[in-house]
C-alpha positions in Angstrom: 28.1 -44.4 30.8 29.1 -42.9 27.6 27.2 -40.0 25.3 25.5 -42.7 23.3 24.0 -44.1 26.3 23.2 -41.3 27.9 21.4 -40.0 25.0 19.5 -43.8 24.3 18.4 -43.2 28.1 16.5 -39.6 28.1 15.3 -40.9 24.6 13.9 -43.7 26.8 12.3 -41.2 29.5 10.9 -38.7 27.4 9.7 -40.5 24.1 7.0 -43.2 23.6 7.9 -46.9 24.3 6.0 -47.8 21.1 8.5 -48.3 18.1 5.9 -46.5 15.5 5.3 -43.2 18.3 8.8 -43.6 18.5 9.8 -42.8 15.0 6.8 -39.9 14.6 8.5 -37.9 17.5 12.0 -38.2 16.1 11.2 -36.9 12.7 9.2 -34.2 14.8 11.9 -33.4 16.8 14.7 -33.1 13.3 12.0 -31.0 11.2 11.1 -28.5 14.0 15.2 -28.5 14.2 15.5 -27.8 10.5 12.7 -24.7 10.8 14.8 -23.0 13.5 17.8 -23.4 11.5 16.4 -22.0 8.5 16.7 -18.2 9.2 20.1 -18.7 10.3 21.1 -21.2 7.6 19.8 -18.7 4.5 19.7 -15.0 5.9 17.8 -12.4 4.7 20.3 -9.8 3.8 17.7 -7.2 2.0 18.6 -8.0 -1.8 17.1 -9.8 -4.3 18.1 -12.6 -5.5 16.9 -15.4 -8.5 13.5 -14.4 -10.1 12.1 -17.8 -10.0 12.4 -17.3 -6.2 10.4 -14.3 -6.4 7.9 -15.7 -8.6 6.8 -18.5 -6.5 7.3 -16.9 -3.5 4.5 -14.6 -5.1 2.1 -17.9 -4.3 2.9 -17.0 -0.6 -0.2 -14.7 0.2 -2.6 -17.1 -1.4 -0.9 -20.0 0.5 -1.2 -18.4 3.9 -4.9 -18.1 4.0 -5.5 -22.4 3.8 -3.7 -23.1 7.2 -5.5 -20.1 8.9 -9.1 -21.6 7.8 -8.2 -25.1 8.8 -6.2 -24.4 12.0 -9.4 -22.6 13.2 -11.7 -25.6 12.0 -10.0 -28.2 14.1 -11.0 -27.0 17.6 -14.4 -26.5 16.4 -14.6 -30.0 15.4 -13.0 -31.8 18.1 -15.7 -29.4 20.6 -18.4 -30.5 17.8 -17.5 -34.2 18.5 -18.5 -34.7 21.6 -22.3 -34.5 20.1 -21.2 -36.4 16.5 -18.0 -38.6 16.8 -16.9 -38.6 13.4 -16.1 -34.9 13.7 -13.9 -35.7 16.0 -12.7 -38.2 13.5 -12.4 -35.3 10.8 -10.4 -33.4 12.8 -7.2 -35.2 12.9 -7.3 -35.6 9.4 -7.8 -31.7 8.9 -5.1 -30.5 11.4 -2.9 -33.1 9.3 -3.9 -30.9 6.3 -3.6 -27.4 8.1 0.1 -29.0 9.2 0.7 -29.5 5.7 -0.4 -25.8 4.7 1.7 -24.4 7.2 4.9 -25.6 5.8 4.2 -25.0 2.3 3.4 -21.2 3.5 6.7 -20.9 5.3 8.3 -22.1 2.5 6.8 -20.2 0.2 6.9 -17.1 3.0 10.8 -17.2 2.8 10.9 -17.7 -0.6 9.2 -14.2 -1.0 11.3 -12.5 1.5 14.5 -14.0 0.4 14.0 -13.3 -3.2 12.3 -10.4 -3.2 14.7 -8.5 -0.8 12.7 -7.9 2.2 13.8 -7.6 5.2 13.7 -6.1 8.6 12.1 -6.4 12.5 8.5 -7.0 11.1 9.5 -9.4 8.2 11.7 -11.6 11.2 9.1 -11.2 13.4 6.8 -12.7 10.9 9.1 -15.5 9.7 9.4 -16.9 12.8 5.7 -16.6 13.6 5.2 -18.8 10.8 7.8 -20.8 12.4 6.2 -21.1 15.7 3.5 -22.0 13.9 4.3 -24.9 11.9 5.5 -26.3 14.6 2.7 -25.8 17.2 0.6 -27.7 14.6 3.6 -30.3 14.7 3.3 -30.8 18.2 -0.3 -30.5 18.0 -0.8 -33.3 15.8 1.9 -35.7 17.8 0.0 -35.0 20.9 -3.5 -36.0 19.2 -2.1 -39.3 17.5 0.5 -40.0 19.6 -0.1 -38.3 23.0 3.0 -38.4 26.1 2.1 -41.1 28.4 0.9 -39.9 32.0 0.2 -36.6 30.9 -3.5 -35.2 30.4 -4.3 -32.2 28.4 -1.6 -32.0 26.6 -3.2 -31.5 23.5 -6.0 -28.9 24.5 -2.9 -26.6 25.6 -1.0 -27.0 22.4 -3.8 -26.3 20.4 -4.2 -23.4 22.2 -1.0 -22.0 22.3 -1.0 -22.4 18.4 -4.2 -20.9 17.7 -2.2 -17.6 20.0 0.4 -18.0 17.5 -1.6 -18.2 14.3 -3.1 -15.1 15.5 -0.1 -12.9 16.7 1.4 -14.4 13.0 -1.9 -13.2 10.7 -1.7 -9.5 12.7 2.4 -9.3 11.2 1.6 -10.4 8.2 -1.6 -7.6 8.3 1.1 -5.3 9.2 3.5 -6.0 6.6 0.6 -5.6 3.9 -1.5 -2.2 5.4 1.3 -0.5 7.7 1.6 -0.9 10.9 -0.9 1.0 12.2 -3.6 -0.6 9.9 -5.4 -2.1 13.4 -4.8 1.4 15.3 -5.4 4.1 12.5 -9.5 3.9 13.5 -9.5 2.9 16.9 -11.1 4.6 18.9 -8.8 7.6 20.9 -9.7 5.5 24.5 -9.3 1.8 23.4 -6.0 2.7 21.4 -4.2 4.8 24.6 -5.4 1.3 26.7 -4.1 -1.2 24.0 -1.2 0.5 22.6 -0.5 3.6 24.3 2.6 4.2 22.4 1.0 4.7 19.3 0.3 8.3 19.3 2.1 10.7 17.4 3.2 14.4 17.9 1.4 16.6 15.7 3.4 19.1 13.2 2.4 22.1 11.5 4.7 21.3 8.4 4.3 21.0 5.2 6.8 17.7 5.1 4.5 16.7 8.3 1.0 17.1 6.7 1.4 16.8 2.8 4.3 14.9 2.1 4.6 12.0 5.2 1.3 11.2 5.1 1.8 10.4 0.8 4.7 8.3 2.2 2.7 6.5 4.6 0.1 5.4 2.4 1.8 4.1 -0.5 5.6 3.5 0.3 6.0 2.5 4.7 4.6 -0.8 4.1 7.6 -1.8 1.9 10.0 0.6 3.3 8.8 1.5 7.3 10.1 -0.2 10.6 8.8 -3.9 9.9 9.9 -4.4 6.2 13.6 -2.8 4.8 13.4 -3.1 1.4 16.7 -1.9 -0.5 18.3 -1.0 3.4 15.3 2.0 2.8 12.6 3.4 5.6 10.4 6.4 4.6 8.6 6.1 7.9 10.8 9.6 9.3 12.5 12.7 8.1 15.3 11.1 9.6 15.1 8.3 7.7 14.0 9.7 4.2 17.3 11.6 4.0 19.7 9.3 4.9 18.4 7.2 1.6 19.5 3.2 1.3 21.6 0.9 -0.4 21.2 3.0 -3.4 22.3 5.7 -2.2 20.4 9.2 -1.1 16.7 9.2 -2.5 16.6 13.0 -1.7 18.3 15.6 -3.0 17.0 18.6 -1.8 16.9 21.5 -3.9 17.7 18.8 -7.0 14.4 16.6 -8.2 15.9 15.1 -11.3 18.6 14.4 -9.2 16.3 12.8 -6.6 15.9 8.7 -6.6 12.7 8.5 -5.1 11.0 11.0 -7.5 12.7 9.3 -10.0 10.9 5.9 -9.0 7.6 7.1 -8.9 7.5 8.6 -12.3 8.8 5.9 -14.1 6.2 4.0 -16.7 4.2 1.7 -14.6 5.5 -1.6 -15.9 9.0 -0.7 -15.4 10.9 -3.0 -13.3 12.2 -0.6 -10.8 8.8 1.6 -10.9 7.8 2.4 -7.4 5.4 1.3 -5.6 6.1 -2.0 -6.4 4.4 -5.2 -6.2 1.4 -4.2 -8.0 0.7 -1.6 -6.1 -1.0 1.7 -7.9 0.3 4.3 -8.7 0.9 7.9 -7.1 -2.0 10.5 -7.8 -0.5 13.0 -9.7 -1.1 15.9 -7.1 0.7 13.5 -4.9 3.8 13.2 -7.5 3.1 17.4 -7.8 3.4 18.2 -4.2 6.6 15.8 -3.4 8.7 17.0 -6.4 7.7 20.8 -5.4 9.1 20.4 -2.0 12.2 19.1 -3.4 12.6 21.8 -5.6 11.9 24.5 -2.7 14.8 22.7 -0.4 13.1 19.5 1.2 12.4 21.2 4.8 11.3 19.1 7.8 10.4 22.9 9.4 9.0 24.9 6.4 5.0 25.8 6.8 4.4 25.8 3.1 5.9 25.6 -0.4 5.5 28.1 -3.0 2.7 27.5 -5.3 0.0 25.4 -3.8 -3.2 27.0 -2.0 -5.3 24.2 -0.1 -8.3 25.9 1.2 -8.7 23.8 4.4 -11.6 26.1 5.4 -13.8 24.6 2.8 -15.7 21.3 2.6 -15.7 19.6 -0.4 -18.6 19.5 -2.2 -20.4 15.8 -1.9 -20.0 14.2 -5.8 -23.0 14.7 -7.8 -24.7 11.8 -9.7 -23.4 12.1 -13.6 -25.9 9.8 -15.2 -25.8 6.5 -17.1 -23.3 6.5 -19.9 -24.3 2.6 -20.7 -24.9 3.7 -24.0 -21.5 4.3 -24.8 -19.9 0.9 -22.9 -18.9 -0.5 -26.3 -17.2 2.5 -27.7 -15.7 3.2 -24.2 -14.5 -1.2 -24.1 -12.7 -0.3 -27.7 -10.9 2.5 -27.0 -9.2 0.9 -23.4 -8.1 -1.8 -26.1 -6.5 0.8 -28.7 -3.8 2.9 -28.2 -4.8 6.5 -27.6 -6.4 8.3 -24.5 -8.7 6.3 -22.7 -11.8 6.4 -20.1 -11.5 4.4 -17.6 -14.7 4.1 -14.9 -14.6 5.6 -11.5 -16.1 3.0 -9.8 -19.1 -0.2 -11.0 -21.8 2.5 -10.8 -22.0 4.3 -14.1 -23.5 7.0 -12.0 -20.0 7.9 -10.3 -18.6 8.9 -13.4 -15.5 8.4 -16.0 -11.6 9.5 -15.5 -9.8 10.4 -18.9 -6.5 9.1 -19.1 -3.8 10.5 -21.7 -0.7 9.2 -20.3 0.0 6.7 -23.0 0.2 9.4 -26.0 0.2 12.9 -23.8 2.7 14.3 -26.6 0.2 13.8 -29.2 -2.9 14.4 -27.3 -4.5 18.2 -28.7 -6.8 20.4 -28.5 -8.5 18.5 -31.3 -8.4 15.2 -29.6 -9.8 16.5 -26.4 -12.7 17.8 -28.8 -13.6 14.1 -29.7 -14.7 13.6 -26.3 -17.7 16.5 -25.9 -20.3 13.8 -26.0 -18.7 12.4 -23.1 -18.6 15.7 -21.4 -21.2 15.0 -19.2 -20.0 11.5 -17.7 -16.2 13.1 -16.8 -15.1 13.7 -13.1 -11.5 14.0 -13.8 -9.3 15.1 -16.8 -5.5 13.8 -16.6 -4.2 16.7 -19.2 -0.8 17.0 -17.9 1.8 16.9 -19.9 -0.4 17.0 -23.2 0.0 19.0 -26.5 -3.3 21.5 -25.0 -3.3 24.8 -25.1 -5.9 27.9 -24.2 -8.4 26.4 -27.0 -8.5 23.4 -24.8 -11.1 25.7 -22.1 -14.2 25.9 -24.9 -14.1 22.3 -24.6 -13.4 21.5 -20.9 -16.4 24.0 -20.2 -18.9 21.7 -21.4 -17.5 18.7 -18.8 -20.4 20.0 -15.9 -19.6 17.6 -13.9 -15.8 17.7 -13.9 -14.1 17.6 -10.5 -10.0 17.6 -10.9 -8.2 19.1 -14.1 -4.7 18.4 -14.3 -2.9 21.1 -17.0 0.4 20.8 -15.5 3.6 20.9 -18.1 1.5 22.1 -20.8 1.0 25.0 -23.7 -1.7 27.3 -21.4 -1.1 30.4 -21.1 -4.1 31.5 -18.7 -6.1 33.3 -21.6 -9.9 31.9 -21.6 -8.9 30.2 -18.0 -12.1 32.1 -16.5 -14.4 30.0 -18.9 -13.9 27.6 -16.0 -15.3 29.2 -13.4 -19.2 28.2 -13.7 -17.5 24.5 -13.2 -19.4 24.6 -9.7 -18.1 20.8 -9.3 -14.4 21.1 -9.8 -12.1 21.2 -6.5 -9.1 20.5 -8.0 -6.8 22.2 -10.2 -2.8 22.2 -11.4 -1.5 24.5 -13.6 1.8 23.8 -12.3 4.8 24.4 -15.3 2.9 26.3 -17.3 2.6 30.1 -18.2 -0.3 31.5 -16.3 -0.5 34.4 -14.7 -2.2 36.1 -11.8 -4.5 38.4 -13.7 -5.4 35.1 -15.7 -5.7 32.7 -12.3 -7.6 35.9 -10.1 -11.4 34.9 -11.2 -10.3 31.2 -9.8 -9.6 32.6 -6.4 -13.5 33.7 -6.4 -14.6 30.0 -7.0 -15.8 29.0 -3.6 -15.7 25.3 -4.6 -12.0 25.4 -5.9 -10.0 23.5 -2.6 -6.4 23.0 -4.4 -5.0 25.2 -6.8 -1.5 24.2 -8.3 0.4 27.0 -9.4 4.3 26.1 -8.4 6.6 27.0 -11.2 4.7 29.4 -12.9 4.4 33.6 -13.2 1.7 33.3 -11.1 3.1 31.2 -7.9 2.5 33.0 -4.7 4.9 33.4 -2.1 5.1 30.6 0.6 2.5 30.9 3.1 3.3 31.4 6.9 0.7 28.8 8.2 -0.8 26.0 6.3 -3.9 26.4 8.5 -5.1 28.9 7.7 -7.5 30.0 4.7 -6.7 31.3 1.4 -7.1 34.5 0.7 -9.6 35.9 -1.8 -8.8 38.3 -4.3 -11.7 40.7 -4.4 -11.9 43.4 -6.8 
């Protein structure tokens, strides 16, 4: 017998007699073919590619979410129709639908990977989730319309396997978006040594350990960490860190401006290599403080502290206090975010928690008088973004009068330190950097009294301490 009748006989065993069933199964069979073949066929190699590719691959995470709601529906109906047939009627026709959803999010899925230059273990191992899934729903809906003769509950098992896959799928996808440990990071100590009991991590007294991974984790390891490899990059380890992409090194230690990853993250938001991408916000400008600071000071994965920054971890912060309703001024406040100059932007939908004023846009023009405009919003501000602005000591007769104020950023600017105690009945205000400028420690010692004051910034200046041995422990206070 030759290959062509070998083949026409298992065709004969293994698929449906009936001509229609038949041709269903075939085209099964060649598209679940053509998924498996796809990762091989078009490889993520961690670049990007076209920006049309990126673009609709962009459509991907509100793709994904329409197979997940009707893959779930369909055993819910077919169980409901026992008790009402024509959900069990229904359900075919939704499974058809949740089949169709799949392969339009695995399309869209590679589309996004591929063009936007992801890659790594989690972005595979959610690839070819989405795989298995499309083509469980395949199988699913073959054995429901067209089910193998002589064998029972067929159907019921496939279903059931692909509702296992949909949901091992969703949790890479999770992990991809929030990290890796977004399922562990709250669990409780006892459920996550049962359920994962390699997930615990050595503690380290360091200041790489506790300041600067933990910026790292939150805002760059989902892009950059052990599932997704974007640019051949993982921040997810010392290790890592240092030895930099495809780019090249991102740290330079002892060289900042030298260094690509601070470079990144100060870039102006809407720049196209601006880090963190993808819409994500921004770093916190402590955040951008601390990491370019322990650059500067040699990049150390053993150093306890870096010169410059006192964190009292002794103290609680103080919980926010209510600032009132600043309704009133909701036009005024809607025109200015539409003009260009500084801007308030609100903390939260609650009027109450107060505004945040923003001077980025036009920091070299931003002065003493400007920052005078805003008294009558004094009482509404929680946080002052001054770095980098045209203010000088002149700026503290006006910054008195913000009550409620609770970080002042003053780094890069003209203070000198003289007036600096005018801040001290600010019985709200926790954090402080006065990083880059020219203060000294006769003009900073009435801060170190201010039992509310948690971080004080003063790396690069005349007043910047030596480093401290132990991060634990409190700050001292000067006492006179």
């Amino acid at each position: 017998m030759n290959a062509r009748g070998r083949l026409a006989l298992l065709a004969g065993r293994f698929l449906p007699r009936d001509r229609s069933a038949r041709v269903a199964w075939l085209a099964a069979l060649a598209l679940s073919a053509l998924l498996l073949l796809l990762p091989a066929l078009i490889r993520l190699d961690g670049r990007p590619h076209a920006d049309w590719q990126q673009f609709l691959g962009r459509f991907h995470p509100l793709a994904v979410h329409l197979p997940i709601g009707l893959l779930v529906l369909v055993p819910l109906l077919e169980i409901t129709g026992a008790f009402r047939p024509a959900l069990r009627e229904a359900a075919g026709f939704v499974l058809a639908l949740g089949l169709t959803a799949s392969l339009l999010a695995v399309a869209l899925g590679f589309l996004l990977a591929y063009g936007g230059g992801d890659a790594g273990p989690g972005v595979s191992r959610h690839l070819w989730g989405g795989i298995a899934l499309t083509i469980g729903s395949i199988l699913c809906l073959l054995a429901r319309s067209f089910p193998p003769e002589g064998a029972k509950g067929v159907y019921p098992a496939t279903l059931a396997c692909t509702l296992l896959a949909l949901v091992w799928t969703a949790h890479q996808g999770g992990s991809l978006t929030h990290g890796s440990s977004y399922l562990t990071q709250y669990m409780p100590a006892a459920l996550k040594r049962f359920a994962w009991p390699g997930s615990a991590t050595p503690s380290a007294n360091s200041f790489y350990a506790q300041r600067v991974d933990p910026i790292l984790d939150s805002n760059c390891v989902a892009c950059h960490g052990e599932g997704k490899v974007k640019g051949g990059l993982r921040l997810d380890s010392y290790a890592a860190l240092m030895k930099g992409g495809q780019d090249g090194l991102v740290i330079v230690a002892g060289q900042p401006d030298k260094s690509l990853l601070l470079q990144r993250i100060t870039l102006p938001a809407g720049h196209k290599q601006f880090m963190p991408a993808e819409g994500k916000p921004p770093l916190k400008q402590e955040e951008v403080a601390l990491i370019k600071a322990w650059i500067q000071q040699g990049a150390s994965s053993t150093a306890n502290a870096v010169a410059g920054f006192s964190i009292r971890e002794d103290r609680a912060e103080p919980p926010p206090q209510p600032v009132g309703d600043y309704s009133a001024f909701s036009a005024e406040i809607r025109r200015m975010d539409g003009a260009q100059g500084a801007k308030l932007r609100p903390v939260s939908s609650k009027p109450e928690d107060g505004l945040i004023l923003f001077t980025v846009d036009v920091a070299p023009s931003f002065g003493d008088a400007q920052l005078a405009q805003f008294q009558k919003f004094a009482p509404y501000i929680v946080e002052a973004e001054l770095g980098r602005t045209a203010v000088t000591d002149a700026s503290f007769d006006t910054l008195r009068q913000f009550t409620h104020l609770r970080a002042l950023h003053l780094e890069e600017t003209r203070v000198t330190g003289s007036g600096l105690d005018k801040l001290t009945p600010l019985s709200q205000l926790t954090y402080l950097n006065l990083s880059g400028t020219a203060v000294t420690e006769s003009a900073v010692a009435p801060l170190r009294l201010m039992n509310n004051l948690r971080r004080l910034y003063l790396y690069n200046t005349p007043a910047q301490p030596a480093p401290a041995a132990d991060l634990t422990r409190p700050i001292a206070r000067n006492t006179p």
